[in-house]
C-alpha positions as CSV (number, residue, x, y, z in Angstrom):
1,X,104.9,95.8,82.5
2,X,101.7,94.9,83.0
3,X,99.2,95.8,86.5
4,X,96.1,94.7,87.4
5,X,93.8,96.0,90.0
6,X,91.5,94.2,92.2
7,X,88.8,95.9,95.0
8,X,89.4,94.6,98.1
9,X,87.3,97.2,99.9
10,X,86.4,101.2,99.2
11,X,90.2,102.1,101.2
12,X,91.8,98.8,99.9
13,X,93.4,97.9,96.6
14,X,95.0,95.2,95.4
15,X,97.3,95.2,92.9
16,X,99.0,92.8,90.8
17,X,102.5,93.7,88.8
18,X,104.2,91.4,86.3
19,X,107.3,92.7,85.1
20,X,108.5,90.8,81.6
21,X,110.8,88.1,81.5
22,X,113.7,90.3,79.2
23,X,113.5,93.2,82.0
24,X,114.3,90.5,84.7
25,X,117.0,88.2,82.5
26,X,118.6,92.2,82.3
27,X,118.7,93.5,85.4
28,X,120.4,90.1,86.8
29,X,122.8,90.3,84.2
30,X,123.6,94.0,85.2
31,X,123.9,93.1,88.8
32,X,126.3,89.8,88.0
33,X,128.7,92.0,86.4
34,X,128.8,94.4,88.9
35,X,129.2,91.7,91.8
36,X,131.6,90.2,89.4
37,X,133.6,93.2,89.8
38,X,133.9,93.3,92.9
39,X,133.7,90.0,94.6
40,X,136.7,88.7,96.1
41,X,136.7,84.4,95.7
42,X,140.0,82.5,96.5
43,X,141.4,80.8,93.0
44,X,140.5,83.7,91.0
45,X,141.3,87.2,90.0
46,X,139.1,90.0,90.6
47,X,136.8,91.0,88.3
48,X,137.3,87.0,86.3
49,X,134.9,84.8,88.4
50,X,133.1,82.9,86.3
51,X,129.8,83.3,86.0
52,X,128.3,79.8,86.8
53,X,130.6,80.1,89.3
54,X,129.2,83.4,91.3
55,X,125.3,81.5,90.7
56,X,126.1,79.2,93.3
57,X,127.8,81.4,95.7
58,X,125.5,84.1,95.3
59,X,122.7,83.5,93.3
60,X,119.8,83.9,96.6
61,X,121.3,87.2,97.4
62,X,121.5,88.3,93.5
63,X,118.0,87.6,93.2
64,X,116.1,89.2,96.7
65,X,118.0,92.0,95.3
66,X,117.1,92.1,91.9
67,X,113.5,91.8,92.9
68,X,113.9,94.6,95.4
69,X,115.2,96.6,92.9
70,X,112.6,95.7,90.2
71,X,109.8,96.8,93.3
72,X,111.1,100.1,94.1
73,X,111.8,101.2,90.0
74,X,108.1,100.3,89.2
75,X,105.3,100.6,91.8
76,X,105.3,104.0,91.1
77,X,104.3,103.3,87.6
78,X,102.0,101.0,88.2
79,X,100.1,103.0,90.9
80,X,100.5,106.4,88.2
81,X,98.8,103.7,85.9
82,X,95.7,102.8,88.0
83,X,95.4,106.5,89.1
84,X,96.2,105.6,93.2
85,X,97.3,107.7,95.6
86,X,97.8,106.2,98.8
87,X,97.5,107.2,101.9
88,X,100.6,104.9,103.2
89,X,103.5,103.3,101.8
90,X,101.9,100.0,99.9
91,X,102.9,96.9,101.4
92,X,104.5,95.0,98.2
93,X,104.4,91.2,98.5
94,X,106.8,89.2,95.7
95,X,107.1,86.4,94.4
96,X,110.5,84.7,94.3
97,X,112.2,85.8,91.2
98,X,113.4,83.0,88.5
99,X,115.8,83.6,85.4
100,X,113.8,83.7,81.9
101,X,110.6,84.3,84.1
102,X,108.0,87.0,84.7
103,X,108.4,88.2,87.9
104,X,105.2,89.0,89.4
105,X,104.3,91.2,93.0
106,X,101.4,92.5,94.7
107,X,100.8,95.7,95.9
108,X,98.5,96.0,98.9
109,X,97.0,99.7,98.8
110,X,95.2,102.1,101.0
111,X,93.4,105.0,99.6
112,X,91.1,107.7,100.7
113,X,87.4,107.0,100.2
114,X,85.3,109.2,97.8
115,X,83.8,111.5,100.7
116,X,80.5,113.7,99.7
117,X,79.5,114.7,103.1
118,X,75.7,115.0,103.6
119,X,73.2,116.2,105.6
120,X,75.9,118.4,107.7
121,X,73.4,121.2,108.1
122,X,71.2,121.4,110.8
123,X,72.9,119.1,113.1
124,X,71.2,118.6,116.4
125,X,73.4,118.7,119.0
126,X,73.4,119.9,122.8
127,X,75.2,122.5,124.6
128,X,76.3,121.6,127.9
129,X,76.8,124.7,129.9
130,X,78.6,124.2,133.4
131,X,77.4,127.4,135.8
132,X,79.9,127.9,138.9
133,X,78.5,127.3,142.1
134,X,79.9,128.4,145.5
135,X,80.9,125.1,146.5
136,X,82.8,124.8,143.4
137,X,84.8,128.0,144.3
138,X,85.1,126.6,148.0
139,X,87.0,123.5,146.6
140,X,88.8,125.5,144.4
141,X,90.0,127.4,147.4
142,X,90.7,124.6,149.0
143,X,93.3,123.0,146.5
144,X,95.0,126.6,146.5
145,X,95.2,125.8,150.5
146,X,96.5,122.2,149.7
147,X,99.0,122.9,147.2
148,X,100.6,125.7,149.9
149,X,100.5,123.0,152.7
150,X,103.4,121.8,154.9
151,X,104.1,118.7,156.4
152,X,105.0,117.9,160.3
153,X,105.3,114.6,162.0
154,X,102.2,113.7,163.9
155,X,102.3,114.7,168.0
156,X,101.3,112.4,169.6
157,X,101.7,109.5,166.6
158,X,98.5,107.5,165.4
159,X,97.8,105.6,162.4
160,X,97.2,107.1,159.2
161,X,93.7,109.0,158.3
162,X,92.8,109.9,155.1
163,X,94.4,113.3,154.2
164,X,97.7,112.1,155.4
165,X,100.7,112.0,153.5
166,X,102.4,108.9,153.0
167,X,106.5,107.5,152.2
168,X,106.0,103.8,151.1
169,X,107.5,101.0,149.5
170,X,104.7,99.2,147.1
171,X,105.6,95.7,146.0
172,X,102.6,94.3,143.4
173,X,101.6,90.9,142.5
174,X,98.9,89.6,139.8
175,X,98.1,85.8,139.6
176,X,100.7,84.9,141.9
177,X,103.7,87.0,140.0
178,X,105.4,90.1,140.9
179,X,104.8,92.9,138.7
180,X,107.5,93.7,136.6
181,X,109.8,97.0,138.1
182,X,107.0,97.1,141.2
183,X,109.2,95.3,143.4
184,X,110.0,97.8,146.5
185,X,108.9,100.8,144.2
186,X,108.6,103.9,146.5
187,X,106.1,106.4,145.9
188,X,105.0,109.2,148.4
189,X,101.1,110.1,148.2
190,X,98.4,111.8,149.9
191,X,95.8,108.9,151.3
192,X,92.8,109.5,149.6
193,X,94.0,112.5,147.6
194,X,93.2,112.6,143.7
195,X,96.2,111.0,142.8
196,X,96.7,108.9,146.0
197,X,94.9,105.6,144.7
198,X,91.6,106.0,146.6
199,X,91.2,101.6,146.5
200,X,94.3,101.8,149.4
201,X,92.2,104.2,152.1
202,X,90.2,101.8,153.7
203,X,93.1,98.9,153.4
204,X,95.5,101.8,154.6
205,X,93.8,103.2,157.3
206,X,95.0,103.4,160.9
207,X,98.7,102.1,159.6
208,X,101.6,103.5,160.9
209,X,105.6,103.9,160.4
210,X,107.3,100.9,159.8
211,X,104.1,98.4,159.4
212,X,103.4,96.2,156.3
213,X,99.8,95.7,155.4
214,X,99.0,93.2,152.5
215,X,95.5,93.3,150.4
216,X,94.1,92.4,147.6
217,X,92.3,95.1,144.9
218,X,90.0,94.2,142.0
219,X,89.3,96.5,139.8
220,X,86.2,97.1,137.7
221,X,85.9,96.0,134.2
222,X,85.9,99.4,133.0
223,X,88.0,100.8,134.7
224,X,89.6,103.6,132.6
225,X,93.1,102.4,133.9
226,X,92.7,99.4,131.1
227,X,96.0,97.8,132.1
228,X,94.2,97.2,135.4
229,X,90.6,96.9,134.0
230,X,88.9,93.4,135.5
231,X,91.6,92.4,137.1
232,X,92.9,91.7,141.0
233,X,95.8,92.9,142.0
234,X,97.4,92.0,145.2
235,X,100.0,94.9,147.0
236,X,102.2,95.0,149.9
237,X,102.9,97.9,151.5
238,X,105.3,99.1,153.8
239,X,104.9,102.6,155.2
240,X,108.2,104.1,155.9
241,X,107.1,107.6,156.7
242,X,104.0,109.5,158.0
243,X,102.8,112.9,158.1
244,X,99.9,115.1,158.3
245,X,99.2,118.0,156.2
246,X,99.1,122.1,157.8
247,X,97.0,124.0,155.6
248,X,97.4,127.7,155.7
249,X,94.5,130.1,156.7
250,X,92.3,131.1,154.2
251,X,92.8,135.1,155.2
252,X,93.8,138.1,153.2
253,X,97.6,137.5,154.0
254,X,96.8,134.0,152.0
255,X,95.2,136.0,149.5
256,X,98.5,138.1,148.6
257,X,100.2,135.3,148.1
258,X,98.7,133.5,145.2
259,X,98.2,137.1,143.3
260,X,97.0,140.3,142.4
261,X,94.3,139.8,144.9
262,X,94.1,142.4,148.2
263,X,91.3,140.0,150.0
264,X,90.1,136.9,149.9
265,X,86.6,137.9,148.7
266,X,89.2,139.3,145.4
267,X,90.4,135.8,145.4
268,X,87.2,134.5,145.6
269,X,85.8,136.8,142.6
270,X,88.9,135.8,140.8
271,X,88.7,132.1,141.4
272,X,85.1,132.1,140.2
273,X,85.9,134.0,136.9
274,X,89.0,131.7,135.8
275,X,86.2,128.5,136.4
276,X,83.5,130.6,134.8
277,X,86.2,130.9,131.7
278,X,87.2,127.3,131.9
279,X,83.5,125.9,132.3
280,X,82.9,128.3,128.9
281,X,85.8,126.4,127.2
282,X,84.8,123.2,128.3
283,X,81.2,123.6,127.2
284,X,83.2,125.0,123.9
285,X,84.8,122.0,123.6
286,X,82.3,119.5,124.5
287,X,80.2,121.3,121.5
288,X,82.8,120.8,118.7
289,X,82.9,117.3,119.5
290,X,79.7,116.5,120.1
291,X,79.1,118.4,115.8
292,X,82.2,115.7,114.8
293,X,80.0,113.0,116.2
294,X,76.9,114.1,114.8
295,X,78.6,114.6,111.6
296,X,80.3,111.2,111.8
297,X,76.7,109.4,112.1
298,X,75.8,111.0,109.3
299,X,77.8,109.9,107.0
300,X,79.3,106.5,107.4
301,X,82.5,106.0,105.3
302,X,85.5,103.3,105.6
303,X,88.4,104.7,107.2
304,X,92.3,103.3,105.8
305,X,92.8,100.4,108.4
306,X,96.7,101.6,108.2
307,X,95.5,105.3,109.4
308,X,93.5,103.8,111.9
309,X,96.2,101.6,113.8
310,X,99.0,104.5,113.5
311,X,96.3,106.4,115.2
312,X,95.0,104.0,118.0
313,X,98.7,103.7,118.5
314,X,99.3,107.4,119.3
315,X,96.4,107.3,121.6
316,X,97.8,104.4,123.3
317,X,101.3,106.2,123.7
318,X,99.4,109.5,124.8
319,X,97.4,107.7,127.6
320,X,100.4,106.0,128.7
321,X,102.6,109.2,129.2
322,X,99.0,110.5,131.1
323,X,99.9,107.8,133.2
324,X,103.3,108.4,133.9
325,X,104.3,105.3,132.2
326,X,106.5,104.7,129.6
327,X,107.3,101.4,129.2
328,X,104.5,98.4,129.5
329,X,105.0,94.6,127.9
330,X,103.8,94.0,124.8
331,X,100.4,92.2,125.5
332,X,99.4,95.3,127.5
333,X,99.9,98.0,124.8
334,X,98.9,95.8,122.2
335,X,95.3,95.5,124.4
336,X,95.7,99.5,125.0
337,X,96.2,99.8,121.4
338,X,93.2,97.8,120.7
339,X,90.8,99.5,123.4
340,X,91.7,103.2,121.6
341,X,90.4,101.7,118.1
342,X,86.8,102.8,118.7
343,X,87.8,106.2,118.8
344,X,90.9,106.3,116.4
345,X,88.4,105.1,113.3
346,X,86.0,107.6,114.5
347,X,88.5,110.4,114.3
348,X,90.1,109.2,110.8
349,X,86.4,109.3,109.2
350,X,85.6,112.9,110.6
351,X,89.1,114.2,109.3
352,X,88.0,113.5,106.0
353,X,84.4,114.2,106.3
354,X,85.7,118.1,107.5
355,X,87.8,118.0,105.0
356,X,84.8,117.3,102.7
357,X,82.7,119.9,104.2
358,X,85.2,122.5,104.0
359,X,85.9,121.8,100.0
360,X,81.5,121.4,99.3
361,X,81.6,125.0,101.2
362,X,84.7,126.6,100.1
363,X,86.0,127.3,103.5
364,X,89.9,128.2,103.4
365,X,92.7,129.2,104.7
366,X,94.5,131.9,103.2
367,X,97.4,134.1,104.5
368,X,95.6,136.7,106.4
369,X,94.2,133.5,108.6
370,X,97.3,131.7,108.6
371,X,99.1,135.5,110.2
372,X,95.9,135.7,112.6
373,X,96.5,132.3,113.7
374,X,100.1,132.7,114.8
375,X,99.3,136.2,116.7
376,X,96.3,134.1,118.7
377,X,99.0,131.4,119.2
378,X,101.9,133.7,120.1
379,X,99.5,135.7,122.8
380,X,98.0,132.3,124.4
381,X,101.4,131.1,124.4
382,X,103.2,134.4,126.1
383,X,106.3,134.4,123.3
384,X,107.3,137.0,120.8
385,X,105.3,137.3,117.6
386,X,107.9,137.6,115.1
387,X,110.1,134.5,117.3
388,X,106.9,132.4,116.7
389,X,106.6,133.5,113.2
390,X,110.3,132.4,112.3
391,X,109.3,129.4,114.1
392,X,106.5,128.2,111.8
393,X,108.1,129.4,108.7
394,X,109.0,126.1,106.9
395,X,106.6,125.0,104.4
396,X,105.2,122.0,106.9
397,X,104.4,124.4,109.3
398,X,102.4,126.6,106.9
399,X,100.6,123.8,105.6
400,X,99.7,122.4,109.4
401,X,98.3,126.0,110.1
402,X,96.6,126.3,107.1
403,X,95.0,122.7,107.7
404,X,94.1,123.8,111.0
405,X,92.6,127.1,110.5
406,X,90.6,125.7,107.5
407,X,89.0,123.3,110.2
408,X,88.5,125.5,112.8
409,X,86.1,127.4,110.1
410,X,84.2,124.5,109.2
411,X,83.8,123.8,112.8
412,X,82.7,127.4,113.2
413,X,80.3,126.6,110.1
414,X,78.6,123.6,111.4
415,X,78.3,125.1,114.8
416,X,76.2,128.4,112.7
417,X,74.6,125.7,111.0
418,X,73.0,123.3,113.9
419,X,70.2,122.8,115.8
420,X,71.4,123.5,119.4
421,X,70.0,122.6,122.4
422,X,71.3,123.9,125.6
423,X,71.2,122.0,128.5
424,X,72.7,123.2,132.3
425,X,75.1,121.0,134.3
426,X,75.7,121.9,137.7
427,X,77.7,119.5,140.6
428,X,74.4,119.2,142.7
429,X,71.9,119.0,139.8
430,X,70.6,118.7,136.7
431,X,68.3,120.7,134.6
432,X,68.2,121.3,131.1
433,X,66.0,124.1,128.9
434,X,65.4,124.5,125.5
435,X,66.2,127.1,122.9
């Protein structure tokens, strides 16, 4: 067998396999006799077909199966040969297979790049720090009071106001076609609410039970919804039912309800700690990311193009279950796909440059941090320890953990290492300082 290699690009590979004449003129007579054997053809016994005879009823099928066979028994060999590992299953292309020829395929191959991370000390980066204002408390309040709300029909009736709650049937239409499954779709939403399409207040407003309003929407280029991005959509709606929203007093009795809290000023200390603790994580976050990015900048390598569309796909699947969706045409994931790519490359490269920084530093995993990682995950996730440890036994699991911890140091290890500046984001301002 001979293979030859040729360099498509750092993560691609090309390689070329010609298996000798002899091996091929072999295997086919292997496989004849065993389709001889068992082959059923009117006129003749099993097991006595002639030969020329079962080349002309099977001799296509013989063949995509020989050179199937001949594929799978050697690209491992030929990879072993050229020292390859790849990071996918190659993509094998063959030629069509002749008697007393060489049968020759190509291997199309995606390996990891030769990653020396530099310059990973010293990062700059910022900090953004979110301190909790009152008004921030007040609205979280507020949402405790809406989630607690009840509904009433409105005495005396009037058209809808923002605030309201809404039973409609939404029919959608885009160049002049209904939107597939839109048809009549009933949905029941707050007007104006987070989740209550904020493009249908003004349209909306002042409707009332058992009117139909029509209107057209477009939508920004960039709109994060990118199924809707730059588009104009036209909907019909039909309001069926209308109610207001009673909110319940914001007093100590309200208080009691939603915890260990005595008063409202208890709630309110509590509220304001639980966004103080999510602002910190937040600002965590938005740190960790902001080192990847750096990091990334740093040091720009190719990324598999195989690892980077099973990514963006996963992205794309992700967003769409954020959306509640799970099923769109083809065209539309395809462009979802496509509009994730960005960061799916971006996130391939910085898997391998941690993975580079962690080997150039020596930062692993071993057992104790593997066990410290399981109690952290079995307190944040309320179950039993030793339930959790069964759990993520298997040898996967161990690996996974081990994978994560180890990048969780280097992480922590970049972090020690930058140059951070810290800058203050409030809801009503701006200001940064320097440290």
């Amino acid at each position: 067998m001979q293979v030859e290699i040729e360099d498509i690009s750092p993560v691609e590979k090309k390689l070329t396999v010609t298996i000798p004449a002899e091996r091929v003129r072999d295997e086919l007579e292997e496989f004849y006799a065993e389709v001889g054997k068992t082959v059923r053809v009117k006129g003749f016994r099993p097991g006595k077909v002639p030969r020329p005879h079962l080349e002309r009823l099977f001799a296509e099928e013989v063949r995509n199966q020989v050179g199937a066979k001949l594929v799978k028994e050697t690209f491992q060999t030929a990879l072993e040969r050229k020292q390859l590992k790849p990071v996918t299953e190659p993509a094998a292309e063959p030629t069509p297979l002749e008697p007393d020829r060489d049968f020759t395929y190509t291997l199309r191959v995606e390996i990891m790049p030769p990653v020396e991370a530099r310059d990973y000390r010293g990062l700059a980066v910022e900090r953004e720090v979110y301190p909790v204002s009152d008004p921030e408390v007040d609205a979280a309040l507020r949402r405790m009071q809406e989630d607690q709300a009840t509904l009433r029909d409105l005495h005396p009736a009037r058209g809808a106001e923002p605030g309201d709650v809404l039973l409609a049937a939404i029919a959608t239409v885009h160049e002049g076609k209904p939107v597939a499954g839109s048809k009549g779709q009933k949905i029941r939403f707050v007007l104006g609410g987070e989740s209550g399409m904020p493009e249908f207040v003004e349209p909306l407003r002042g409707i009332q039970p058992g009117e139909s309003r029509t209107f057209p929407v477009t939508y920004p280029a960039d709109d994060k919804r990118s199924e809707l991005a730059g588009k104009t959509v036209t909907y019909t709606v039909s309001v069926q039912e209308l109610k207001e929203r009673v909110l319940p007093a914001l007093d100590d009795e309200f208080a009691k309800d939603q915890g260990d809290c005595a008063t409202v000023a208890e709630l309110r200390e509590k509220t304001r700690k639980g966004l103080e603790t999510y602002a910190a994580e937040r600002s965590q976050r938005r740190l960790e990311q902001a080192v990847i990015d750096r990091l990334v900048e740093q040091n720009p390598i190719p990324a598999p193009p195989s690892l980077v569309q099973r990514r963006s796909e996963e992205l794309a699947k992700t967003g769409l279950l954020l959306m509640r969706r799970r099923q769109v045409d083809e065209e539309v994931f395809r462009s979802l796909v496509e509009s994730f790519r960005g960061q799916a490359e971006k996130e391939v490269r910085a898997a391998y440059l941690l993975e580079a920084v962690a080997r150039q530093e020596n930062l692993t995993a071993g057992p104790e941090d593997v066990d410290r990682k399981i109690q952290e995950m079995a307190q944040a996730q309320n179950v039993h320890l030793d339930k959790l440890k069964d759990r993520l036994a298997g040898a996967d699991e161990q690996e996974r953990l081990k994978n994560q911890v180890a990048e969780e140091k280097t992480l922590a290890f970049l972090i020690e290492q930058a140059k951070i500046k810290v800058k203050a984001v409030r809801a009503d301002a701006e200001k940064t300082e320097g440290t």
